[in-house]
N, C-alpha and C positions, 0 to 999 in steps of 0.2 A: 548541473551538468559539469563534470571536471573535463577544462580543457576545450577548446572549439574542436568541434565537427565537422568536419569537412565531407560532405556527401562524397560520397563513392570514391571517396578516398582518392580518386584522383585529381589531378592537376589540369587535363584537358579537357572535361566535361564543358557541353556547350549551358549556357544558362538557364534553358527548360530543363536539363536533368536536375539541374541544382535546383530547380524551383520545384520538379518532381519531387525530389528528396527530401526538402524543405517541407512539403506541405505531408508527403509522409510521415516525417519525423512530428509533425504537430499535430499527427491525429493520433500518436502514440502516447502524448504527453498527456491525456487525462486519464490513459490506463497506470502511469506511470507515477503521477501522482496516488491515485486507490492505493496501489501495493508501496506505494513507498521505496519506490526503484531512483536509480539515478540513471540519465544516459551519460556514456562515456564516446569519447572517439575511438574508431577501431583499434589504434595503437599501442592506446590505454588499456584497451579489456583483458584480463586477467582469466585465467583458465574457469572458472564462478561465471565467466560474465555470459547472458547470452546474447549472441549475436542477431543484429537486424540487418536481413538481407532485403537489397530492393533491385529489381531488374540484373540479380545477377550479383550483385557486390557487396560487399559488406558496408554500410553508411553508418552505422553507431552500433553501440553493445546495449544493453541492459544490465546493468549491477541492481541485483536483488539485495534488499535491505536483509541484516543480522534477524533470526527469528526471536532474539531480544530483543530486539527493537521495531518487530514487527506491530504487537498487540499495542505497545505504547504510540504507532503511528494509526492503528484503528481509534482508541482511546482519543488522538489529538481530533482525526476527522469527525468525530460524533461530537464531540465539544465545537467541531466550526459548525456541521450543521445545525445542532438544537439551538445555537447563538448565545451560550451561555457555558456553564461548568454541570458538570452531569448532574452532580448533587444536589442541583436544586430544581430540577425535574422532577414530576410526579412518580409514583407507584408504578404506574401503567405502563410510561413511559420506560421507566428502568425495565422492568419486567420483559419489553422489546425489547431493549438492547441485548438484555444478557441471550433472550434467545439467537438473533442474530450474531452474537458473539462468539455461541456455543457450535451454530451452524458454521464459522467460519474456522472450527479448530483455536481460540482462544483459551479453553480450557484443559487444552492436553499439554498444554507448557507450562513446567514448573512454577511455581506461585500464580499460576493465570487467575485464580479465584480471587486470591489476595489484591491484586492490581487491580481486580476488577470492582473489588469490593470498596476499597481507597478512595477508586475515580469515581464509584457512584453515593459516596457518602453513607454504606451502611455496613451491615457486618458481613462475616465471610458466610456465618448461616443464614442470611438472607437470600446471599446469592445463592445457596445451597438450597435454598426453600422454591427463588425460582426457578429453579432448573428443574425441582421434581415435580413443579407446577406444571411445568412445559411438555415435560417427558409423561406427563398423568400419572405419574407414580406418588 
């Protein structure tokens, strides 16, 4: 988060909005985490950013992570849930990834095969092999 937030941007909110707000803004924080967003305070958000309204006001933005820095933010969450480095996962295993990978638009960014191929420890025709696996082709 850059910068404190300050619910609704006001100064004379009574302490149930601010708790309203508060508990708003922390049920956005595991969407926020997934995509790799940051929240900002309204004053910070930059024309990119999108805004979150609650009851009316504007109480934080969402800044959307660079679509370069997107797939390497999927790449880091699959490494925290398998509890390990991709590479040393089985067959199987990879062969999910790349599909859900595939289904998320990771391989219509440039070098997306290449990254992907790096973080799962095999080659770039592998992941080419899974994918025609996937596709029945």
């Amino acid at each position: 988060m850059t910068g404190p937030i300050v619910p609704g941007g006001a100064q004379d909110a009574d302490a149930s909005d601010e708790s309203e707000e508060a508990r708003f803004l922390a049920a956005v924080a595991p969407l926020l985490d997934a995509i790799g967003g940051e929240l900002v305070a309204p004053l910070e958000a930059g024309e990119d950013d999108v805004p979150l309204r609650w009851e009316g006001a504007t109480v934080a933005a969402v800044r959307l992570p660079l679509l370069s820095d997107s797939l390497e933010h999927l790449l880091d969450d699959l490494r925290r849930r398998h509890g390990r480095p991709l590479a040393d996962l089985d067959r199987r295993t990879k062969q999910r990834i790349v599909r859900s990978l595939e289904h998320r638009g990771a391989f219509a960014m440039r070098h997306g095969v290449e990254t992907v191929a790096g973080a799962l420890g095999v080659s770039r025709f592998t992941v080419y092999n899974y994918l025609n696996r996937a596709s029945g082709g």
